[in-house]
C-alpha positions in Angstrom: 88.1 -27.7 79.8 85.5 -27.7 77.3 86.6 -24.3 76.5 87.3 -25.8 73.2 84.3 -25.5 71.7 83.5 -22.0 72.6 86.0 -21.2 69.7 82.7 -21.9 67.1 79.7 -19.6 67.6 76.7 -20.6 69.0 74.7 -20.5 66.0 77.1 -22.5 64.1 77.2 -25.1 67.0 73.4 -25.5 66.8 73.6 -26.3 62.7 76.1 -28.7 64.1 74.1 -30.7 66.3 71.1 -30.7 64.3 72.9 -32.1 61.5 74.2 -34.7 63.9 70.9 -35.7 65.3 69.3 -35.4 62.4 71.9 -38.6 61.2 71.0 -40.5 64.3 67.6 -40.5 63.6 68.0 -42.2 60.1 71.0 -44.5 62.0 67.8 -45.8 64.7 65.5 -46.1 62.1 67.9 -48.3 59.7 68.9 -50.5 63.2 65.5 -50.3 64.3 64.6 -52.3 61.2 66.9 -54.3 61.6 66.0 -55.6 65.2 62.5 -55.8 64.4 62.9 -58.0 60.9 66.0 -59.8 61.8 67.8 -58.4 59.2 71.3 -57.2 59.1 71.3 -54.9 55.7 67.0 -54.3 55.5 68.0 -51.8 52.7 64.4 -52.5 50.9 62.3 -52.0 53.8 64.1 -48.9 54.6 63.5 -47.3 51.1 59.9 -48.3 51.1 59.4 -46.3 54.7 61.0 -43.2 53.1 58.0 -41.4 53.8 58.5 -42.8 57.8 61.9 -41.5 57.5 61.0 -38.3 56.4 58.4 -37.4 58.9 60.7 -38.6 61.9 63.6 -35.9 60.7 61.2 -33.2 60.5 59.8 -34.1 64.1 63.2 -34.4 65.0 64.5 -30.9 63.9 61.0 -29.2 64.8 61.2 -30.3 68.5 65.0 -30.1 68.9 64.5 -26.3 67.8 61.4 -25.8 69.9 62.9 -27.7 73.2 65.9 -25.8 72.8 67.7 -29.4 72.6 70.7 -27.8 70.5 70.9 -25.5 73.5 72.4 -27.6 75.8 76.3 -26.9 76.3 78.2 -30.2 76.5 80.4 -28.5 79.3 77.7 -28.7 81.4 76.0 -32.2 80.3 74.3 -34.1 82.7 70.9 -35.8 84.1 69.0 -32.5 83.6 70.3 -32.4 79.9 69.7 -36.0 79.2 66.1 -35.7 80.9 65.3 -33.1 78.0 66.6 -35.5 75.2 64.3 -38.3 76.7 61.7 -36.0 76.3 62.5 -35.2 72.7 63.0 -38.6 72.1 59.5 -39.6 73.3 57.8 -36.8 71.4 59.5 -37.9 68.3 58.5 -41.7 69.2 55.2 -41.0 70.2 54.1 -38.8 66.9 55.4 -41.1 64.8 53.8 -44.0 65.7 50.5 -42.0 65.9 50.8 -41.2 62.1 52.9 -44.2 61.1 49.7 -46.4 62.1 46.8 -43.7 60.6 48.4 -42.9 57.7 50.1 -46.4 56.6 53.6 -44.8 56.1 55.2 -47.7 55.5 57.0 -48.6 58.6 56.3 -51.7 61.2 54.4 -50.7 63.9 57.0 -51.4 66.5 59.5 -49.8 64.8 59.0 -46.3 66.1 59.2 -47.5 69.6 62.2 -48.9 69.2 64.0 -46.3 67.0 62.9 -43.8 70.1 65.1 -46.5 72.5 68.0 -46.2 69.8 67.8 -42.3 69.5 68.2 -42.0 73.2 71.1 -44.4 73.2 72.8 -42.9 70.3 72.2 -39.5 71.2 73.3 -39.3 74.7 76.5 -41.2 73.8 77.1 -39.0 70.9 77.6 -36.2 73.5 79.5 -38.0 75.7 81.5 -38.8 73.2 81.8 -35.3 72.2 82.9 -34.5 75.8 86.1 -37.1 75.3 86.8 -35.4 72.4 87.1 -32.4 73.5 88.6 -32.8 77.0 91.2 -34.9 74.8 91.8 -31.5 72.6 92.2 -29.9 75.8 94.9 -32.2 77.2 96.4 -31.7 73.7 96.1 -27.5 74.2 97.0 -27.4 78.0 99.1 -30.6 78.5 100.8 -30.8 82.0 99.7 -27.0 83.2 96.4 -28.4 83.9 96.1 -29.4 87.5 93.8 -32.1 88.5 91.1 -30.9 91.7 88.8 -33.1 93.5 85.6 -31.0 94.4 83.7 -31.3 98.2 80.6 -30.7 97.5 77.9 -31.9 94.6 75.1 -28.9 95.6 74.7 -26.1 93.6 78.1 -24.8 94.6 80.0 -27.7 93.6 78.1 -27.7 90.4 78.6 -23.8 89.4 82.5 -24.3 90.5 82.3 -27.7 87.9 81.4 -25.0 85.2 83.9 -22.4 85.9 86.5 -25.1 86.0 85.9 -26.8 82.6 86.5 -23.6 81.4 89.8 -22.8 83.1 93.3 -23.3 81.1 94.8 -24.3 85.0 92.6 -26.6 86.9 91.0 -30.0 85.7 87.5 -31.3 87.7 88.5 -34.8 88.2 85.8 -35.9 90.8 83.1 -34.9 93.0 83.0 -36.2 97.0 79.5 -35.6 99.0 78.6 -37.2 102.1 74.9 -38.1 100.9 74.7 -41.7 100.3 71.7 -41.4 97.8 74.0 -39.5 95.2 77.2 -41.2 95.6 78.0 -43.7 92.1 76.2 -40.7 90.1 77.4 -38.7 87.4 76.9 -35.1 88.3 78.3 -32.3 85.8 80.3 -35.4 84.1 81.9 -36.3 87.2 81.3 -39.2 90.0 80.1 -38.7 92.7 82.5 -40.6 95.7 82.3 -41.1 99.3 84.6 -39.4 101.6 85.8 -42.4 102.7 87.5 -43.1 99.4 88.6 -39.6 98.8 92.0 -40.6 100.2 92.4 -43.7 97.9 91.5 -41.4 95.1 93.3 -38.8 95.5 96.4 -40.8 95.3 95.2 -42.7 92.7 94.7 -40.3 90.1 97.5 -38.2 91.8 95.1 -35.2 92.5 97.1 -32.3 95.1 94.5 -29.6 95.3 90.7 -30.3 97.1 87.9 -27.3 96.1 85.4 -27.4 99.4 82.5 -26.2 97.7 79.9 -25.9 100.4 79.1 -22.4 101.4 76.3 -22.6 103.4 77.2 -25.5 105.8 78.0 -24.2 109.7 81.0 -23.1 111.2 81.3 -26.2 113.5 80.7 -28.2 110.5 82.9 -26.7 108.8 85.6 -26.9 111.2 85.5 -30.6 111.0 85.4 -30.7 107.4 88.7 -28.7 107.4 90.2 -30.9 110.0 89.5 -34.5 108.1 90.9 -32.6 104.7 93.5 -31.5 106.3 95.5 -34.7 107.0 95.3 -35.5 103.5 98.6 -35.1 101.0 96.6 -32.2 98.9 95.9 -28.1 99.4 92.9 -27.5 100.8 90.3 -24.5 99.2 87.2 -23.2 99.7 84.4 -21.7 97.9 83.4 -18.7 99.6 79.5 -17.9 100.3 76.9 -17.1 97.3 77.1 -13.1 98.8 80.8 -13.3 98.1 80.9 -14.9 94.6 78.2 -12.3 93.3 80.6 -9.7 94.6 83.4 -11.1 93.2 81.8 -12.3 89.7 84.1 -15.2 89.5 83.7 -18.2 90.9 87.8 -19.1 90.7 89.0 -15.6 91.7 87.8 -16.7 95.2 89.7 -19.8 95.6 92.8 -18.1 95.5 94.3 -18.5 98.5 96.0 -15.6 100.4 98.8 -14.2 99.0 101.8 -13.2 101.3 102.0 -9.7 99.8 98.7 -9.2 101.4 100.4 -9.4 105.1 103.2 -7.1 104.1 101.8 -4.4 106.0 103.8 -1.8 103.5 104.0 -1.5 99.8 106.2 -3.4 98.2 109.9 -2.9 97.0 110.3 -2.1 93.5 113.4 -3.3 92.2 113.5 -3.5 88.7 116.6 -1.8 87.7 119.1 -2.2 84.7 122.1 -3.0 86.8 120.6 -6.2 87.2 120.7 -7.2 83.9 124.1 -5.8 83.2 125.7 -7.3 86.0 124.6 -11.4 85.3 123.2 -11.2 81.5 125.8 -13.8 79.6 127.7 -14.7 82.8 128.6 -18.3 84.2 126.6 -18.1 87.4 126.1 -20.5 90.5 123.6 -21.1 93.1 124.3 -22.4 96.4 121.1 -24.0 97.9 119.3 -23.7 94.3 116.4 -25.6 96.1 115.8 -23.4 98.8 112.7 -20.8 99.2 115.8 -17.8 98.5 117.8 -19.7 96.1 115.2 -21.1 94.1 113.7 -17.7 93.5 117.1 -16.6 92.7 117.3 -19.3 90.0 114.1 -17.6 88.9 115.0 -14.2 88.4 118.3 -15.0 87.3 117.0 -17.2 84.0 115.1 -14.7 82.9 117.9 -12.6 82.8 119.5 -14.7 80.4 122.9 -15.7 82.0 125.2 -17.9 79.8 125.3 -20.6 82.3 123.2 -21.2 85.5 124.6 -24.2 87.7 122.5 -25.6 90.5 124.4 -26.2 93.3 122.2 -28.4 96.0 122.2 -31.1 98.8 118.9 -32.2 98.8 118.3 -34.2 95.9 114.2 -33.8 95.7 115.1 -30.0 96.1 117.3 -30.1 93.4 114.7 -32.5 91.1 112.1 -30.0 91.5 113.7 -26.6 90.7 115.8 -28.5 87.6 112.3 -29.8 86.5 110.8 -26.1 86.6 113.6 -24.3 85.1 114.5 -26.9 82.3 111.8 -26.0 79.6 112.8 -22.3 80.6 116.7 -22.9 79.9 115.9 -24.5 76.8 113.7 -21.6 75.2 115.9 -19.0 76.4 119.3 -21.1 75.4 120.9 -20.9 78.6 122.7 -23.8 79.5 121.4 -25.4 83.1 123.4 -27.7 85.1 122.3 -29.6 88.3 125.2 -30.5 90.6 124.2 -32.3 94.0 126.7 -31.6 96.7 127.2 -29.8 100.0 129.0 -26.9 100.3 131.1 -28.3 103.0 132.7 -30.8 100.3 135.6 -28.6 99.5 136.4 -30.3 96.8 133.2 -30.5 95.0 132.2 -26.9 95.3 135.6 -26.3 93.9 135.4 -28.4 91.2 132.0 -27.5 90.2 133.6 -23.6 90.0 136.3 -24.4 88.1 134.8 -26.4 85.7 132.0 -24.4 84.7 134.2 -21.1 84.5 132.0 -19.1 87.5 132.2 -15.7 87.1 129.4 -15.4 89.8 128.6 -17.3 92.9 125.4 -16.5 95.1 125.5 -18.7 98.4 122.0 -19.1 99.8 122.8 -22.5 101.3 122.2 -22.4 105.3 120.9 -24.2 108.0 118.3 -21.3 109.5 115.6 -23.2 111.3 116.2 -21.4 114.8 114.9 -23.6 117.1 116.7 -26.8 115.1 119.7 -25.5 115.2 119.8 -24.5 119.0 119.3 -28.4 119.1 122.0 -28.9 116.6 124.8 -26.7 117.2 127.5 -28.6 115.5 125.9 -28.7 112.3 125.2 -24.8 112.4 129.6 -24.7 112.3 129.5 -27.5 109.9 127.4 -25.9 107.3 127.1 -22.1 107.9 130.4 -21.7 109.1 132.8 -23.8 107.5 130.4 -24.5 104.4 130.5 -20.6 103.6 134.6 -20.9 104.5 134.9 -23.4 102.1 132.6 -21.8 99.1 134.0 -18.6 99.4 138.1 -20.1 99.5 136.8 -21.6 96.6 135.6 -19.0 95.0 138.8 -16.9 95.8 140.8 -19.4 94.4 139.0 -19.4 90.6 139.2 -16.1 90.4 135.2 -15.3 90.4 134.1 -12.1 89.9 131.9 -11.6 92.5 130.6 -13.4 95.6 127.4 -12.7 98.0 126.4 -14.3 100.9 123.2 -14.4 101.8 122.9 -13.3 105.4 119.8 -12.6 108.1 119.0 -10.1 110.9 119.3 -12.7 113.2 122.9 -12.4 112.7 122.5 -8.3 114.3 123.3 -9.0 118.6 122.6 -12.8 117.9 120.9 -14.4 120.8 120.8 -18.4 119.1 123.2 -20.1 117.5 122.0 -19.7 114.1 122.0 -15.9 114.1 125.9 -16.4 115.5 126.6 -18.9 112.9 125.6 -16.7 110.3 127.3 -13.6 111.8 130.6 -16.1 112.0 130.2 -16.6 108.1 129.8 -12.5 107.8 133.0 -11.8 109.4 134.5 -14.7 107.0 133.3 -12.5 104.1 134.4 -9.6 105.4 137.9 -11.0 105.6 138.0 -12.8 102.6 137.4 -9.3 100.8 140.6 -7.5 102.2 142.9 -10.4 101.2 141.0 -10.4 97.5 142.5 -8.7 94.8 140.1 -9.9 92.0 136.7 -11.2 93.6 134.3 -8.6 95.1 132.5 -10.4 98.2 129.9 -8.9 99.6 126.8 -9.7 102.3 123.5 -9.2 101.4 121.4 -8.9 105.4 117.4 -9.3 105.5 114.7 -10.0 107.8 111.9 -13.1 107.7 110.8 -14.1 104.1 106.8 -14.4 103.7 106.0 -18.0 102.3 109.3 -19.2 103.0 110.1 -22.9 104.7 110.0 -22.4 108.3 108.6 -19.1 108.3 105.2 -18.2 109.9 103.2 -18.2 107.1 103.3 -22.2 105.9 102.4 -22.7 110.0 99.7 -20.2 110.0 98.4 -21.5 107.5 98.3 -25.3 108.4 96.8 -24.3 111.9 93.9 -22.3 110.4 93.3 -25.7 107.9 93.0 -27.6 110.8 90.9 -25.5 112.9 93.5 -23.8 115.0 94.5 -22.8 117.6 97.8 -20.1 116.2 100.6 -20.6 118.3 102.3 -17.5 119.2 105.8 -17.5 121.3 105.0 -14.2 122.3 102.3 -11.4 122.2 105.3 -9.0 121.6 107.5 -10.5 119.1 107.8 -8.2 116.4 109.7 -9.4 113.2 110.6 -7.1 109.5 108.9 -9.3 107.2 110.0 -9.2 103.0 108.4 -11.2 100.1 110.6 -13.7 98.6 110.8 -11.8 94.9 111.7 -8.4 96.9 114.8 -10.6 98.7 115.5 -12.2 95.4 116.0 -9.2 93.9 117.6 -7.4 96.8 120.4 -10.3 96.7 120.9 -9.7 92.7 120.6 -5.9 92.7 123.5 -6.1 95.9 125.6 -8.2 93.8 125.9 -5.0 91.2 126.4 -2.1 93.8 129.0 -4.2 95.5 132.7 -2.9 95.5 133.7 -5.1 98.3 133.1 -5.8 101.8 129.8 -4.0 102.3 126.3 -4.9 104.4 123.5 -4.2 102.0 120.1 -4.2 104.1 116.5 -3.5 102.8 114.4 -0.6 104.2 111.6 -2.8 105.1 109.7 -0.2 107.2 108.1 -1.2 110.4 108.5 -4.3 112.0 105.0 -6.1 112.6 103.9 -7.8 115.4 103.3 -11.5 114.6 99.7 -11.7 116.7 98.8 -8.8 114.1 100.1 -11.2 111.2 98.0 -14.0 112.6 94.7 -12.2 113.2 94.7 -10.9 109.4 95.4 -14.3 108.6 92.4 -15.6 110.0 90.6 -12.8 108.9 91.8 -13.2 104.9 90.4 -16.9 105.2 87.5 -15.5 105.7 87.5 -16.6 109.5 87.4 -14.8 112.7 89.2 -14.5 116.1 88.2 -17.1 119.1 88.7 -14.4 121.9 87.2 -12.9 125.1 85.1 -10.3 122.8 84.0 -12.9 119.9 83.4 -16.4 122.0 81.3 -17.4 118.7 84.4 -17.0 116.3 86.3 -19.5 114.5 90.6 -19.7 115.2 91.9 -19.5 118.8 95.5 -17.7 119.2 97.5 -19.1 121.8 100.8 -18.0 123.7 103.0 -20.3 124.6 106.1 -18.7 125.7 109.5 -17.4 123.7 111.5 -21.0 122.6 115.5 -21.0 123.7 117.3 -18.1 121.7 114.2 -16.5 120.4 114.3 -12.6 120.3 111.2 -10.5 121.0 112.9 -8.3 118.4 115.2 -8.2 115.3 117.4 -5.7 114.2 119.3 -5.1 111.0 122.1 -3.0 111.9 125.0 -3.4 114.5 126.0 0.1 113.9 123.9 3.2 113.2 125.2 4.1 110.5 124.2 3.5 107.0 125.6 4.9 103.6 122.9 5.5 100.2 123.2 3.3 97.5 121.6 4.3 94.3 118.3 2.8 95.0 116.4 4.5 97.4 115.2 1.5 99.6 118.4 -0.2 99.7 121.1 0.8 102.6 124.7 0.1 102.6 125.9 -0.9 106.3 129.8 0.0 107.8 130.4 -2.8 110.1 133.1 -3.6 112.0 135.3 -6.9 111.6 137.7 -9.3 113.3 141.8 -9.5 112.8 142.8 -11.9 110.9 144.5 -13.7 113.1 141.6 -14.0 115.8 139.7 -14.9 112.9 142.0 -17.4 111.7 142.3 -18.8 115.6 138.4 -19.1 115.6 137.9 -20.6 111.9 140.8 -23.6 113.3 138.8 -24.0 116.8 135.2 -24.8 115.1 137.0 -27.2 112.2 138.1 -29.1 115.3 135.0 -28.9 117.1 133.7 -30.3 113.9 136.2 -32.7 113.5 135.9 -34.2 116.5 132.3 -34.1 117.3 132.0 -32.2 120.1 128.9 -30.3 120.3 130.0 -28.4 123.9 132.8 -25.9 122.5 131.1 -24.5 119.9 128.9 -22.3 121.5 131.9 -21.4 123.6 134.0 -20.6 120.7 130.8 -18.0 119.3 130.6 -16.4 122.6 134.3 -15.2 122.5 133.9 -14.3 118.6 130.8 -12.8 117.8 130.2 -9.5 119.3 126.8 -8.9 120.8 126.5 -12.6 121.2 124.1 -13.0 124.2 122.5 -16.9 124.3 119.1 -16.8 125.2 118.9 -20.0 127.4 115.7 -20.1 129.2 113.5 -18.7 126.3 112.5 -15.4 128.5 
């Protein structure tokens, strides 16, 4: 925040000030007058104590230099700082009634004693003022970007993470909240200080989403409670590490980054930065099915920047769409792209068609899927409804406007599915795949990856909430391994697909190894700066707990129903040969699920996967 200032030197900020309180100390003389005659304009009494005058600036200046009073950085204002001008003001007061009374210079002798009470007045609120100013320049320079943090804490951590914060471009110190009673109503580092019983009132009240816990030296059992009270609050939860770690670090905000999902990769990451991408969406009409998803709405990412001619947002959740409209907007604007938002669902035919025709789609990219395993085990019907006729119906449209190309956005749980949502999206595949032989313009492809880091409804959100609240980690399995990808390197896979494609083809990343989720979780804990509650550490902080594989769960993925694989030019991508399904069975399976669908009947469906996905084996009992 008052980052501001730091534009001027030092030097010229201290000329600054001393001018400044240089003119307060004539303003409390003048009004000091004033009170003590009962004047409002004592203009002659005030040019007779010239001399008065005089000797009060030249204290003024003399102990201001000497106190180091111009010293004191307004970013960091507070009782300290205003103790010191007391003490400047009293010096100043207490001289100059000394000499005012031996040498006769012309003032009353009560005057200095109460110019001393105006100084203090006028000086503190001169800085204070100086503080709005500047935070107000700063709202001016930063705007929106700047997010508003309450800070846990009003010790000496809370009051070095204050500084480092009013210097930051991205966070604004709102408040402070401290549990002891003697400080709480007192401005500390320009902040009050709050109770934690009305953190949650003012949180919402000043609409504050991030909390800084800034108490490094308090217990682990205190600590745990702490996180456990915060975390049942509407707001992201940080802490400042220990005084060891911030020396090391020599930043106070580098360690309140919280940990980043390319840290659990367990591999480098993909590059993909190729110029195929650009060549294959720069100027082109493009649209995003499930714009608002983790995938889609990264897609909607890359894809601006590439600088398309037209990127429609197709979405059915409407805060979804809101949010990713409200991010990419600005973005659209500077880079003249036009953006359109259109809320739908895939399975309305006739709105996905319409919003393809209309907009002249030269490319669609269909994201939009149910792929919550566990939901949609509960939820069959819905899994034909949206992955399986939904894709049907975005793809027939797509067919029908002539777009260039088509990908569908597809998972490993679609390889020997054991749950309904891996079938479901398997079921869409072998749509694709037939759609493509019967094209004569459109180029459909499938685009196949494993579990997305940071996505909704992976591991990582979940992790992450447990460890906020103290654990334990729930594990299904000590076994389940899982390929893991970051949500840029899918992005990009998906875009980077849709330029190789010729038609028909499985493009899979090489994502290495496949990691064992109880590894995931322990470095977890261990990146938050926690340790493992276990046999062999019965003093540490996050418990990890099995409780048994949930219905259709696999201890394994896989990415390929068949062996083998063709090269594509990028090293790390593969190109999959996969068989598909006559068009006729297909067609026969397609008209079995719409009347599933139609008629609401939840018991065929799996039935009607069983006999059409090969390699579907239902894992019923969760063993």
């Amino acid at each position: 925040m008052i980052d501001t200032s730091g534009q001027i030197p030092r030097f010229q900020k201290g000329i600054i000030i001393l001018i400044s309180d240089s003119v307060l100390i004539v303003l409390s003389i003048f009004f000091a007058l004033s009170l003590r005659l009962n004047e409002s304009w004592p203009i002659d009494w005030f040019l007779s104590s010239w001399k008065f005058t005089v000797l009060a600036v030249f204290l003024g200046l003399v102990l201001s230099i000497s106190l180091r009073v111009t010293s004191l950085k307004l970013s960091t204002f507070d009782s300290i700082a205003q103790m010191r001008i007391g003490i400047w003001v009293m010096l100043i007061a207490g001289v100059t009634v000394t000499l005012n009374t031996a040498f006769s210079l012309g003032a009353p002798r009560t005057v200095p004693i109460i110019m001393g009470f105006l100084l203090f007045v006028f000086a503190v609120g001169m800085r204070y003022l100086g503080i709005s100013l500047l935070r107000q320049i700063d709202v001016y320079r930063f705007g929106s970007k700047r997010v508003s943090v309450a800070i846990y804490g009003a010790g000496d951590g809370g009051m070095q993470l204050i500084s480092s914060l009013k210097k930051s471009s991205e966070f604004r110190p709102t408040l402070l909240v401290d549990d002891n009673k003697s400080i709480q109503g007192v401005i500390m580092g320009g902040l009050r200080v709050y109770s934690p019983n009305e953190l949650k009132t003012q949180l919402k009240a000043k609409g504050i989403k991030k909390v800084f816990l800034a108490m490094p030296s308090i217990s682990r059992s205190r600590k745990k409670i702490l996180w456990s009270e915060l975390s049942k609050l509407d707001c992201e939860v940080m802490e400042l590490p220990s005084y060891t770690e911030l020396i090391e670090s020599g930043d106070v905000l580098t360690s309140l980054k919280p940990v980043s999902p390319d840290e659990l990769l367990g591999r480098d990451g993909v590059q993909i930065d190729l110029p195929e991408i650009n060549n294959a969406y720069a100027g082109k009409n493009i649209l995003v099915s499930g714009a608002g998803g983790s995938i889609g709405s990264e897609l909607c990412r890359k894809i601006i920047d590439i600088k398309p001619k037209k990127l429609v947002l197709f979405e059915m959740s409407e805060f979804a769409l809101y949010k990713i409209e409200m991010e990419l907007g600005p973005i659209a604007i500077g880079l003249g792209v036009e953006l359109i938002s259109v809320l739908g669902s895939v399975v309305d035919s006739k709105r996905i068609h319409g919003a393809i025709k209309n907009n002249n789609i030269e490319v669609v990219l269909h994201a939009a899927a149910y792929k919550h395993v566990p939901l949609i085990e509960e939820n069959e019907l819905e899994a034909g409804r949206n992955n399986i006729l939904g894709t049907k119906s975005i793809a027939e449209a797509s067919l029908a406007n002539g777009v260039g190309r088509f990908i569908l956005i597809s998972t490993d749980k679609a390889v020997r599915p054991t749950n309904v949502m891996g079938a479901s999206k398997r079921f869409a595949e072998l749509i694709i795949q037939d759609l493509d032989k019967k094209a004569k313009k459109t180029i459909f492809a499938i685009v196949r990856f494993g579990n997305v880091l940071g996505s909704s409804g992976s591991v990582i959100p979940l992790f992450k909430d447990q460890i906020a609240s103290g654990g334990p980690i729930t594990l299904t399995h000590l076994d389940v391994t899982r390929y893991f990808m970051t949500i840029p390197e899918a992005a990009k896979l998906v875009l980077l697909a849709g330029s190789y494609s010729e038609g028909g083809e499985v493009f899979v990343l090489d994502m290495g190894k496949p990691v064992k989720i109880v590894d995931l979780a322990r470095k977890m804990i261990e990146l938050t700066g926690l340790s493992v509650l276990d046999d062999e550490n019965p003093e540490g902080d996050i418990a990890i707990e099995v409780t048994g594989l949930r219905r259709g769960e696999k201890l394994y993925e896989e990415l390929l129903i068949d062996a083998d694989t063709l090269p594509t030019p990028h090293v790390k991508i593969l190109r999959a040969q996969e068989g598909s399904l006559s068009p006729e069975k297909l067609k026969k399976a397609v008209g079995e699920v719409q009347k599933c669908v139609s008629q609401n009947n939840n018991s065929d469906i799996r039935k009607i996967l069983l006999k059409t996905i090969d390699g579907y084996q239902p894992n019923q009992s969760g063993k």
